[in-house]
mmCIF file of the C-alpha atoms, coordinates in Angstrom:
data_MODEL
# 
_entry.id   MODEL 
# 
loop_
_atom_site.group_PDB 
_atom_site.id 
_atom_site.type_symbol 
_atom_site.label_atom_id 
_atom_site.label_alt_id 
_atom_site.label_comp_id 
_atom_site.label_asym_id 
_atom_site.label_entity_id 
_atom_site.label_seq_id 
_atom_site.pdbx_PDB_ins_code 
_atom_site.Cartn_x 
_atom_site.Cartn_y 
_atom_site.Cartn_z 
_atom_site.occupancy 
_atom_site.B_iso_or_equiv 
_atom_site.pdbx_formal_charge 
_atom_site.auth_seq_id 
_atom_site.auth_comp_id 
_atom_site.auth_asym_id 
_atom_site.auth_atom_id 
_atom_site.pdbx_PDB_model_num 
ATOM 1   C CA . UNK A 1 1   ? 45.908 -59.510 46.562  1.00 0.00 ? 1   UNK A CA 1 
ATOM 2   C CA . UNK A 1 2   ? 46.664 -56.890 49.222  1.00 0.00 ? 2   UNK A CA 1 
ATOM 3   C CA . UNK A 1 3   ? 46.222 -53.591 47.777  1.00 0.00 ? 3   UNK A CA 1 
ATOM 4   C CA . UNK A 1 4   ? 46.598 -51.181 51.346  1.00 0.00 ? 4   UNK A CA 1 
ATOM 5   C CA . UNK A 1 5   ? 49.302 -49.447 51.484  1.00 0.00 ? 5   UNK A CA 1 
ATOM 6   C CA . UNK A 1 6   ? 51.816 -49.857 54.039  1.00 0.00 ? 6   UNK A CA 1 
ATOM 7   C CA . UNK A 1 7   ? 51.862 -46.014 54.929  1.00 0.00 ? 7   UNK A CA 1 
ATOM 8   C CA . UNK A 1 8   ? 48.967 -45.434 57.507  1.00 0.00 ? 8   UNK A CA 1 
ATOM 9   C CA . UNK A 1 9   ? 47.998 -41.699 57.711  1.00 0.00 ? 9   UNK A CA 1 
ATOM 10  C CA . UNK A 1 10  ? 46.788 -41.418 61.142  1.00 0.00 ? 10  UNK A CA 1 
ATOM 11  C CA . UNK A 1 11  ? 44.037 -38.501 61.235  1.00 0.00 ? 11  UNK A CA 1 
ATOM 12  C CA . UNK A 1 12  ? 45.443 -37.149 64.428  1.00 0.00 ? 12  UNK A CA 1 
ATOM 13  C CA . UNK A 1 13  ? 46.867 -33.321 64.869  1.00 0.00 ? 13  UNK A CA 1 
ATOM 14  C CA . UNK A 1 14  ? 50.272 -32.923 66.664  1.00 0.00 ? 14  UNK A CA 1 
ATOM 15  C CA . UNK A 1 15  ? 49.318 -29.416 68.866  1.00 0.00 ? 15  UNK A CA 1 
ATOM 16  C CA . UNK A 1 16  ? 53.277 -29.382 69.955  1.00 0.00 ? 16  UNK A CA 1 
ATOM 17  C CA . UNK A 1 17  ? 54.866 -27.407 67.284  1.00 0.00 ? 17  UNK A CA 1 
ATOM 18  C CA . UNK A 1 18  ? 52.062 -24.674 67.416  1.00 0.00 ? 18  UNK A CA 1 
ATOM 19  C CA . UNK A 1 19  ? 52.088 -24.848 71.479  1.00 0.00 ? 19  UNK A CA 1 
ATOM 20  C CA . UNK A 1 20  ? 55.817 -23.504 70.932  1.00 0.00 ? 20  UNK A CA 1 
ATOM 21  C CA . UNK A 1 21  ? 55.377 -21.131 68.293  1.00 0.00 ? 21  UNK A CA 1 
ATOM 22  C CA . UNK A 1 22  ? 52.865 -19.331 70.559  1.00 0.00 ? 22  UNK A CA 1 
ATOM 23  C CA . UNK A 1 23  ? 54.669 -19.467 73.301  1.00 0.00 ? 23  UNK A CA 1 
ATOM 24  C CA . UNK A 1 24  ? 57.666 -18.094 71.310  1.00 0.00 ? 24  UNK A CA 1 
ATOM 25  C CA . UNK A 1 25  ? 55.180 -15.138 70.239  1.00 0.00 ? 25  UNK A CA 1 
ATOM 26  C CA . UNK A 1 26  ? 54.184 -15.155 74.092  1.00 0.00 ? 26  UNK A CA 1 
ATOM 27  C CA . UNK A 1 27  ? 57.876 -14.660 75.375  1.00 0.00 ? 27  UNK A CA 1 
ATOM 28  C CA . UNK A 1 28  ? 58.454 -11.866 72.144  1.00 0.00 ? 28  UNK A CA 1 
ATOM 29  C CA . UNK A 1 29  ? 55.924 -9.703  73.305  1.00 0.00 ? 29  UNK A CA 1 
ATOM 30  C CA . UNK A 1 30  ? 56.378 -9.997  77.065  1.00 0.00 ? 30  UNK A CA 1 
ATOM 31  C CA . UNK A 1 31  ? 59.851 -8.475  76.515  1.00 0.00 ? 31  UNK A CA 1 
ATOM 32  C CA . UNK A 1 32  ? 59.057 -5.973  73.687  1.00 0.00 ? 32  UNK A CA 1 
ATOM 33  C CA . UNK A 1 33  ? 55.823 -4.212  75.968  1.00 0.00 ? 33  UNK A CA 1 
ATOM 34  C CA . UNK A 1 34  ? 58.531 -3.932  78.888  1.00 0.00 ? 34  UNK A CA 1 
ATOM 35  C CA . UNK A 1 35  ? 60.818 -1.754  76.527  1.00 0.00 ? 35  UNK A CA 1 
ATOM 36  C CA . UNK A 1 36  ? 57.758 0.536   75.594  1.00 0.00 ? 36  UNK A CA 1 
ATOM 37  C CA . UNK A 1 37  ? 57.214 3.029   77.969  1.00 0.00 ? 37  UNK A CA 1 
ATOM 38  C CA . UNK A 1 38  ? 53.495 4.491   78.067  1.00 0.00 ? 38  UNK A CA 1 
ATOM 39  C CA . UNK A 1 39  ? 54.831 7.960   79.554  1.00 0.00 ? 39  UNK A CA 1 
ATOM 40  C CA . UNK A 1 40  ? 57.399 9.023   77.277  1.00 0.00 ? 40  UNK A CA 1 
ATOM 41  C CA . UNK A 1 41  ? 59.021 12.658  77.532  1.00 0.00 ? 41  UNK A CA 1 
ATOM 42  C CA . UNK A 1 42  ? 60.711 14.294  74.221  1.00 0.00 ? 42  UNK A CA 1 
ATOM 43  C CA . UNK A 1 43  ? 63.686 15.953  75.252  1.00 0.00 ? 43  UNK A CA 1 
ATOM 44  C CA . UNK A 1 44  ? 65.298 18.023  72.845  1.00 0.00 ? 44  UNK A CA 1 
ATOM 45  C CA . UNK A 1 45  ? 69.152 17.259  74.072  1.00 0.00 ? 45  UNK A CA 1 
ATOM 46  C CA . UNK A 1 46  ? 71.583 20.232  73.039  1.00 0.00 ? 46  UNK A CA 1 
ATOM 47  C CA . UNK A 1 47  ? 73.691 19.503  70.292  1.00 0.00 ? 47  UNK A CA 1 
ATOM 48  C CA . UNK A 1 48  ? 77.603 19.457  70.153  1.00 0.00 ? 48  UNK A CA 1 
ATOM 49  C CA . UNK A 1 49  ? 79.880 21.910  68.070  1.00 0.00 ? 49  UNK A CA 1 
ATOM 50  C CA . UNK A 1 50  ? 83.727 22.212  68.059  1.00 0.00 ? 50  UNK A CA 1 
ATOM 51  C CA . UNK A 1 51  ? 83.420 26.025  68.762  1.00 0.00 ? 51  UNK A CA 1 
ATOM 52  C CA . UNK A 1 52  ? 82.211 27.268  72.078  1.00 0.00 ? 52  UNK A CA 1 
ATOM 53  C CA . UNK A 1 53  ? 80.208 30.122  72.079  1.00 0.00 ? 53  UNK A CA 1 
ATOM 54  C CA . UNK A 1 54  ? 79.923 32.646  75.100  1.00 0.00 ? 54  UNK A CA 1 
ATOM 55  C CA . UNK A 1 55  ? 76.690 33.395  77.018  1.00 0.00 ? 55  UNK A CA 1 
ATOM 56  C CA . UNK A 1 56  ? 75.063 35.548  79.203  1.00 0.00 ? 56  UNK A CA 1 
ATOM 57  C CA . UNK A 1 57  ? 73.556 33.600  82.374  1.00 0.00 ? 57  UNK A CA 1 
ATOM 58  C CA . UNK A 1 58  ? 71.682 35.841  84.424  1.00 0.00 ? 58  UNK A CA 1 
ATOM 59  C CA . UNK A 1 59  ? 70.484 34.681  87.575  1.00 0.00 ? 59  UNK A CA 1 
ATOM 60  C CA . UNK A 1 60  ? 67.083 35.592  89.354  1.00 0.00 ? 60  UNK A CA 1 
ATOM 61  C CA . UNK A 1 61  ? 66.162 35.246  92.522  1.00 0.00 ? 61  UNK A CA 1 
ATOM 62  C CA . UNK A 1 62  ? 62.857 35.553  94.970  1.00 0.00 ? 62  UNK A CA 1 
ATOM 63  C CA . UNK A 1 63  ? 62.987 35.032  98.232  1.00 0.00 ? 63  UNK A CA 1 
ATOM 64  C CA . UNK A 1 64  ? 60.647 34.226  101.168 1.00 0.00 ? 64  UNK A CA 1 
ATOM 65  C CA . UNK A 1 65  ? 59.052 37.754  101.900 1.00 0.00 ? 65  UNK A CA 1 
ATOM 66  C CA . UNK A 1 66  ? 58.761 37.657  97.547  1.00 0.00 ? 66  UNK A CA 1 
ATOM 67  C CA . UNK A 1 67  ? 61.535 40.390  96.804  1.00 0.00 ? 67  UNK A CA 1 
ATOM 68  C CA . UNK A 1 68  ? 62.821 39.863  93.343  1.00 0.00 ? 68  UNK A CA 1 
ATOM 69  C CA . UNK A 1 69  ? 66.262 40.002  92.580  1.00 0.00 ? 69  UNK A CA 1 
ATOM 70  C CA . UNK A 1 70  ? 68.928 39.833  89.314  1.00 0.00 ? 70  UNK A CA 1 
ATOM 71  C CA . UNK A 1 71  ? 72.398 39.026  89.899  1.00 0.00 ? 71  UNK A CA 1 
ATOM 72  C CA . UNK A 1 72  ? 72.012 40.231  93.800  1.00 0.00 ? 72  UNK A CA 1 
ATOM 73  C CA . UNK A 1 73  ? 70.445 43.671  92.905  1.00 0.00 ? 73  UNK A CA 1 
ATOM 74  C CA . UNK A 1 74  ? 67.479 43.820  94.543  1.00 0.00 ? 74  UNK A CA 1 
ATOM 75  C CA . UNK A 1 75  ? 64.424 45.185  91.844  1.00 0.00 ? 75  UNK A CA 1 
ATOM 76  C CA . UNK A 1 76  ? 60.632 45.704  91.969  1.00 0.00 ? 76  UNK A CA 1 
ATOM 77  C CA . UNK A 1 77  ? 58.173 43.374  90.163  1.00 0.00 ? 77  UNK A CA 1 
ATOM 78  C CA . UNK A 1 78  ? 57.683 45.773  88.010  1.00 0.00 ? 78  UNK A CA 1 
ATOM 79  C CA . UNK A 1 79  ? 61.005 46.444  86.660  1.00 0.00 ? 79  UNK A CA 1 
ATOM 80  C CA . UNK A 1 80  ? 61.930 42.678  86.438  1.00 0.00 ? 80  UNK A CA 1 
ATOM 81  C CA . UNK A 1 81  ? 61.355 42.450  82.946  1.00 0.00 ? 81  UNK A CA 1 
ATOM 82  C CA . UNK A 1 82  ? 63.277 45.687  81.945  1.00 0.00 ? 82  UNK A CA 1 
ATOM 83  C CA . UNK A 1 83  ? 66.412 44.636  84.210  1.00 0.00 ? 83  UNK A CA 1 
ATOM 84  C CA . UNK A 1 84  ? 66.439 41.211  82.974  1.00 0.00 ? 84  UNK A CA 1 
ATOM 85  C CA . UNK A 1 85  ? 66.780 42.722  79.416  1.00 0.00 ? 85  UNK A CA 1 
ATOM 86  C CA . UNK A 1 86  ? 69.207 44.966  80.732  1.00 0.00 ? 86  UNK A CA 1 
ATOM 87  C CA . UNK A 1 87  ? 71.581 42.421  82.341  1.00 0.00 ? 87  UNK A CA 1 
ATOM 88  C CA . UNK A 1 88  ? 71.045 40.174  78.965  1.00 0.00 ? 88  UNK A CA 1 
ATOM 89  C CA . UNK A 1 89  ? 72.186 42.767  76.591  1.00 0.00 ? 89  UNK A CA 1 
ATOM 90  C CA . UNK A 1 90  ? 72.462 41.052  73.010  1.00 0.00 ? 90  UNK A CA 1 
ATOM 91  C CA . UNK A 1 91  ? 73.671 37.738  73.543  1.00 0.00 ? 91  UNK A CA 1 
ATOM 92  C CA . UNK A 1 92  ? 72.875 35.371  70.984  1.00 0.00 ? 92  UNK A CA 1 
ATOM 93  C CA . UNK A 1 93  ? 71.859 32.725  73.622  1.00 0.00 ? 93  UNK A CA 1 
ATOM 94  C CA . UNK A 1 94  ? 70.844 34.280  76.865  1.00 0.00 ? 94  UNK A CA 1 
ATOM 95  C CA . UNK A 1 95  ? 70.155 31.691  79.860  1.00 0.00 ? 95  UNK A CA 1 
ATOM 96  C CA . UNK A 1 96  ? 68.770 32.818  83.419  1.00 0.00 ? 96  UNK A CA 1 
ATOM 97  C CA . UNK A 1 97  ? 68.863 30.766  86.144  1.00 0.00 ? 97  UNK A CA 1 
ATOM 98  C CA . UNK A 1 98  ? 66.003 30.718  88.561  1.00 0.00 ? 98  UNK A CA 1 
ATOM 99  C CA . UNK A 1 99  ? 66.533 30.384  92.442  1.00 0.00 ? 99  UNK A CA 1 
ATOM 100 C CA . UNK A 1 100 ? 63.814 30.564  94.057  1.00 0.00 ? 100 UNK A CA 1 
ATOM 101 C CA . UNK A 1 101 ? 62.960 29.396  98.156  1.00 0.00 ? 101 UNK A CA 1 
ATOM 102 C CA . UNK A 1 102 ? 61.229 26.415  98.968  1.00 0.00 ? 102 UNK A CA 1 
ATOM 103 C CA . UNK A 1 103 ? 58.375 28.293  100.657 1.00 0.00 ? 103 UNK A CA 1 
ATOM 104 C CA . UNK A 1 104 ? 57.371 30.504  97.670  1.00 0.00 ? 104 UNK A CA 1 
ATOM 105 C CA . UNK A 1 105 ? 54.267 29.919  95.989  1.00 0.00 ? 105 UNK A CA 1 
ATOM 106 C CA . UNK A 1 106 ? 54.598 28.409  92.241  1.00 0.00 ? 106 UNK A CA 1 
ATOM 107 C CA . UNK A 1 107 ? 53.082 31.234  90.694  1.00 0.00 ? 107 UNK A CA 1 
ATOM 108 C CA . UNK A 1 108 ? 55.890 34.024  91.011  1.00 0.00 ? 108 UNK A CA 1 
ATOM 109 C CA . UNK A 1 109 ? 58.045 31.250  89.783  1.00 0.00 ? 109 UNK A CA 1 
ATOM 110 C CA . UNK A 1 110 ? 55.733 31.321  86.668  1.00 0.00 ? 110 UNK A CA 1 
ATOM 111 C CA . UNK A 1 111 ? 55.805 34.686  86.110  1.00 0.00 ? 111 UNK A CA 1 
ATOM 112 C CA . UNK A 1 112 ? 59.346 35.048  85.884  1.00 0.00 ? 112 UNK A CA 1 
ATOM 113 C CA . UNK A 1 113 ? 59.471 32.113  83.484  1.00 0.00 ? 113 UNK A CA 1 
ATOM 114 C CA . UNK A 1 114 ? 56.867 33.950  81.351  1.00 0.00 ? 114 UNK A CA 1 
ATOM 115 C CA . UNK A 1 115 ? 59.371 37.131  81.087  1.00 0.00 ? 115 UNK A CA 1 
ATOM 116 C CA . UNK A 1 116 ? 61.953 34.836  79.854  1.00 0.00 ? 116 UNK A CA 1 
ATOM 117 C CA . UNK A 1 117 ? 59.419 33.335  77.490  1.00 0.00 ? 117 UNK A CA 1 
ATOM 118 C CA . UNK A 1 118 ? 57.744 36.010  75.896  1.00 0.00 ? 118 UNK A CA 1 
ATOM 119 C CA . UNK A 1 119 ? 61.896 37.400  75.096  1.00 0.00 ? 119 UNK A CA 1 
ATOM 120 C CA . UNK A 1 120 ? 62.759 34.307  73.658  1.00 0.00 ? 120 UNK A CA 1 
ATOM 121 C CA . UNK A 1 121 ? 65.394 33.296  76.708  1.00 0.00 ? 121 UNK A CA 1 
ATOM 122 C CA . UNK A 1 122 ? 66.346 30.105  78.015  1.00 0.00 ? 122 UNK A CA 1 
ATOM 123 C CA . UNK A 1 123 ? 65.604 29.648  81.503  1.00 0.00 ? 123 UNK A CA 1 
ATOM 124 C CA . UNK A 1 124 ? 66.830 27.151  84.258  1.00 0.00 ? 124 UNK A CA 1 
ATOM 125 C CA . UNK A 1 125 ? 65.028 26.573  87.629  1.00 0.00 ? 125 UNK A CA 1 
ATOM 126 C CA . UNK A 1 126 ? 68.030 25.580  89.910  1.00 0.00 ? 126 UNK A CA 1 
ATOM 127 C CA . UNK A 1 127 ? 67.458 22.687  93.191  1.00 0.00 ? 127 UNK A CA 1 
ATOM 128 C CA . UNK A 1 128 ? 69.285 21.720  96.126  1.00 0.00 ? 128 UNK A CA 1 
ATOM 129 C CA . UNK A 1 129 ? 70.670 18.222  95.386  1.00 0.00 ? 129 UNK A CA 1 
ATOM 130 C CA . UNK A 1 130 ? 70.059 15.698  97.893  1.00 0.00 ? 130 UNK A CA 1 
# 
């Protein structure tokens, strides 16, 4: 009487299926740490309406011996601020638009992006493009 079955479990463990889910998880995460970018930038991009609405761009300039000027008129340092304000009026969005020469130091660039932030006003630093 032969009472083995005819079934014979082997006690070995097939490593091929796991070998591919690994390198499935491999191949996942290779491509997902590509997508994230460690220096990311929030950019609050303007939002659309069907109305336009009309503003006020000033434009301020300082050039290489550090005269300051709005809309061509030349002004002191002093009276920036007040003829900035001036030329703004009350628009409900003002912009200025700051041209400044290659040569000048950061700092007066600063300063006349500090007068448009202490009032609240949108300002644009505008470059040569290449």
């Amino acid at each position: 009487m032969n009472l083995r079955g005819r079934n014979k479990v082997t006690p070995e463990f097939n490593m091929s299926s796991m070998t591919d889910i690994v390198f499935l998880l491999l191949i996942f995460f290779m491509i997902a740490s590509t997508l994230v970018s460690a220096e990311a930038i929030d950019l609050l991009l303007p939002k659309s309406s069907s109305k336009t609405t009309q503003t006020k761009n000033v434009s301020v300039s300082v050039n290489k011996q550090l005269q300051y000027f709005v809309d061509l008129k030349q002004v002191s340092k002093d009276q920036l601020e007040a003829a900035v304000l001036d030329k703004v009026g009350s628009s409900d969005s003002p912009t200025i638009t700051i041209r400044s020469d290659q040569d000048v130091d950061l700092k007066h660039v600063v300063f006349i992006m500090d007068i448009a932030n202490r009032n609240k006003i949108k300002s644009t630093l505008a470059v040569k493009s290449n």
